[in-house]
C-alpha positions in Angstrom: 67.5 -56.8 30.5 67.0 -59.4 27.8 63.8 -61.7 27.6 64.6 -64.9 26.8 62.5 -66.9 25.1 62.0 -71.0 25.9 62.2 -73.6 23.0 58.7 -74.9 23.7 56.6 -71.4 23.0 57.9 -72.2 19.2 55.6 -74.4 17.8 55.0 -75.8 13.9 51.6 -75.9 12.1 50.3 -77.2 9.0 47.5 -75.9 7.4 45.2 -78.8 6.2 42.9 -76.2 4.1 40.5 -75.6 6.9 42.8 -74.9 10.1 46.5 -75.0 11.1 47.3 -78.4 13.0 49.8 -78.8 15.3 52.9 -81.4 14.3 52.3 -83.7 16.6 54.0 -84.0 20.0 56.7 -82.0 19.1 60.5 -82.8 20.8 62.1 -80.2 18.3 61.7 -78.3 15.5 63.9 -75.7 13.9 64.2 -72.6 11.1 67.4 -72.1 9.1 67.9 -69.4 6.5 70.4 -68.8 4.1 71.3 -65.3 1.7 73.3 -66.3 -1.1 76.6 -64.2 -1.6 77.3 -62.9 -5.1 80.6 -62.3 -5.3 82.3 -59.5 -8.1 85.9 -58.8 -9.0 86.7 -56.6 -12.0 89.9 -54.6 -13.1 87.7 -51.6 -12.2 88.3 -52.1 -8.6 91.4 -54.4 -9.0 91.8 -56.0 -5.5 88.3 -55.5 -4.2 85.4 -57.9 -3.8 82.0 -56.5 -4.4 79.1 -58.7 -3.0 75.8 -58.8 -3.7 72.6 -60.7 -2.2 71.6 -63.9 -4.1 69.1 -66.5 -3.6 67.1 -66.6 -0.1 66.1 -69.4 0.8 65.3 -71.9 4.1 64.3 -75.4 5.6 62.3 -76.4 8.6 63.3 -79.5 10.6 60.6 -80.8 13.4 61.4 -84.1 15.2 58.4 -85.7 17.0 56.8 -88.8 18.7 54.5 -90.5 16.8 50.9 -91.2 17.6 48.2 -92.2 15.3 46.4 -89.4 13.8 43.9 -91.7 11.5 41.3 -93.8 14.0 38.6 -92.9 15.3 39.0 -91.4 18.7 42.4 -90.6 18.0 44.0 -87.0 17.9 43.0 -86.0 14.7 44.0 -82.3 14.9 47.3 -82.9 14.8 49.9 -83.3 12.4 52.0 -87.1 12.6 53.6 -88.9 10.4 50.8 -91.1 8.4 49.1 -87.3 7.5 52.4 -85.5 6.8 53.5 -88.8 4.5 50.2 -88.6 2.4 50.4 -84.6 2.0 54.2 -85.5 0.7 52.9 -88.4 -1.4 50.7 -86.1 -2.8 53.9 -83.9 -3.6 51.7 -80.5 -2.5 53.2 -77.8 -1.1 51.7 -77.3 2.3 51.2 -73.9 4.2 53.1 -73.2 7.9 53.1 -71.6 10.7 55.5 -71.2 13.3 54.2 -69.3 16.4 57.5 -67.7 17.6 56.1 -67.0 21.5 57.1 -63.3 20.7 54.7 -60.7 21.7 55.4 -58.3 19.1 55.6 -60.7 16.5 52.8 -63.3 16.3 54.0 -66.0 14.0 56.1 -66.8 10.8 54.1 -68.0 8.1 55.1 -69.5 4.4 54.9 -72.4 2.1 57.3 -75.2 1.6 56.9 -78.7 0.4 57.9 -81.6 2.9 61.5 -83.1 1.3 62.3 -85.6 4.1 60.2 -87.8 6.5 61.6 -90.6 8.5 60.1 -93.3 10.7 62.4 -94.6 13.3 60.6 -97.7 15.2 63.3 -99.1 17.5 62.5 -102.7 18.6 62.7 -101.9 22.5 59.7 -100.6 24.3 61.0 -96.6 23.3 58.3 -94.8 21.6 58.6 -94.4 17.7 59.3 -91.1 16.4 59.5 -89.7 13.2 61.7 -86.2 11.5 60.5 -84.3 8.7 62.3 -81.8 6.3 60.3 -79.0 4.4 61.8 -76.7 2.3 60.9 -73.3 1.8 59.0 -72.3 -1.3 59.0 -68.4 -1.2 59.5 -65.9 1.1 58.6 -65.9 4.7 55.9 -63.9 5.6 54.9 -62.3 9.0 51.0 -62.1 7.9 48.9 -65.4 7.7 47.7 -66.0 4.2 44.6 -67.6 5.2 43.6 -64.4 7.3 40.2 -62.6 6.1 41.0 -59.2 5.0 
């Protein structure tokens, strides 16, 4: 029988060159990869299509609510939109981690720099949230690179 696995054990971390902070308050947060097809045809094999892998490649998409991450008192351990905006300002490529919930695997890890962040402040009394976008720089790796050897 299959183990399913729920949406909230998959969580997104940033490293912020000391520990790996939670992006805040997480309502979402997704990992989509793509292999590049390379596609031949030559008289050699007239009528047959030879493909090849390309380019790998992959984004991550997290939506969240937005809290303040910069005051005193407040939950600085975490990851919201003022601190992800001023490591994309800074136009850095930031390390992740995405702990899957899997027991045999512990968690993705890999580098990517933050493409897309978006604010959304509706005028009612709904909490803001923000999205952000990083694409992957690199492969993905299944062994933290900030782990002492």
């Amino acid at each position: 029988m299959s183990t399913f696995i729920k949406g909230d054990a998959n969580i997104l971390y940033i490293h912020d060159d000391t520990i790996y902070r939670p992006v805040a308050c997480l309502t979402s947060n997704s990992l989509a990869s793509t292999l590049e097809v390379l596609e031949t045809a030559t008289k050699c094999d007239a009528g047959v299509t030879v493909k090849t892998a390309g380019v790998f490649a992959y984004s991550i998409n997290a939506d969240g609510l937005y809290i303040d991450t910069t005051s005193a008192g407040s939950e600085v351990t975490k990851a919201s939109h003022d601190w992800l905006l001023a490591k994309q300002m800074a136009k850095a490529t930031v390390t992740w981690k995405l702990d899957t919930g899997l027991a045999d695997t512990g968690a993705y890890f890999g580098t990517a720099l933050i493409t897309n962040l978006n604010l959304d402040s509706p005028s009612n009394s709904e909490n803001a949230t923000f999205s952000a976008t990083l694409d992957g720089s690199g492969a993905i790796v299944l062994v933290d690179p900030f782990a002492s050897t």
